[in-house]
C-alpha positions, 0 to 999 in steps of 0.5 A, a space after each residue: 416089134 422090128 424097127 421098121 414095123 415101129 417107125 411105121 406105126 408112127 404114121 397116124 391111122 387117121 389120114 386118109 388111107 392111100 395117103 398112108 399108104 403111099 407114105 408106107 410105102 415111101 418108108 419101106 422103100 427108104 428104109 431098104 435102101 438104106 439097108 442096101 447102102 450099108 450092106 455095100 460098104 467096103 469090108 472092114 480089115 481084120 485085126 490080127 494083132 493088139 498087143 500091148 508091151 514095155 520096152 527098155 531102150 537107149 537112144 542117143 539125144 540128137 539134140 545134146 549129144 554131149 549129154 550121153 544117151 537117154 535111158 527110157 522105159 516105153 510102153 508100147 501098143 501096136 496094132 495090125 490090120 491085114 486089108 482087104 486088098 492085101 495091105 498089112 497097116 501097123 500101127 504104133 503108139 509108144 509113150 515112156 520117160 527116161 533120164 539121160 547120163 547127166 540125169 534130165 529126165 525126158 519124155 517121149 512119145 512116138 506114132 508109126 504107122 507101116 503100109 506093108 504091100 506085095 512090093 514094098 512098104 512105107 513107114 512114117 515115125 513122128 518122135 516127140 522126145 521133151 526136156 523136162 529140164 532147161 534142154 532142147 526138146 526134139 521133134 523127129 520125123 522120119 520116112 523109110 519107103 522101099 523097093 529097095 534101095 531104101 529111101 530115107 528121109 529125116 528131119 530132126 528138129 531142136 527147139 526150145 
């Protein structure tokens, strides 16, 4: 028995018959409409990449220079969407721990997600690099949009 034919058989028999009709017919109505409605939707993107990857990398610390670089571990997840109307959207998660030159330990997460059009791209990276000792943490926020020239914008925050 379909989805419609069980609503509809909730209606009770008793009621008088162009009462249950009307109501029927009032449902069915509803119903494709619904349907309609959701077959109109946009159409969803496609993902053509999920991958995931652990990365070795060095950075330098923004915030205790003197303390030498950090050397991290990163994993990695990265997903791609190519839209509907042409854009490619990727997405990056990136969790890891590393342990700077002096030996704090530190943990880093970072999201970026790149818009990628016919005549440029933006890409917005949100980096939370945390002490686990008594240094500074970081907060970094960087925008690069083009058509070239590149435009950058930067904000590294050292807090406490």
């Amino acid at each position: 028995m379909c989805l419609v034919e069980r609503f509809l058989s909730a209606v009770p028999e008793s009621v008088e018959g162009t009462m249950v009709s009307q109501v029927r017919f009032a449902l069915v109505v509803s119903f494709s409409l619904a349907l309609l409605a959701i077959e109109a939707l946009p159409a969803q993107a496609d993902v053509t990449v999920n991958q995931r990857f652990i990365q070795n990398v060095t950075i330098v610390n923004p915030c205790e220079p003197g303390e030498g670089p950090i050397a991290l571990t990163v994993e990695g997840h990265q997903v791609t969407r190519a839209m509907p109307d042409g854009q490619v959207i990727i997405h990056f998660n990136f969790h890891g721990t590393g342990v700077s030159a002096s030996g704090t330990e530190y943990v880093i997460n970072q999201t970026q997600v790149r818009v990628v059009t016919g005549s440029g791209f933006t890409a917005e990276f949100f980096i939370r690099r945390v002490s686990k000792g008594s240094n500074d943490n970081a907060l970094i926020d960087r925008t690069l949009t083009s058509p070239p020239p590149v435009d950058v914008v930067f904000d590294v925050k050292c807090v406490g």
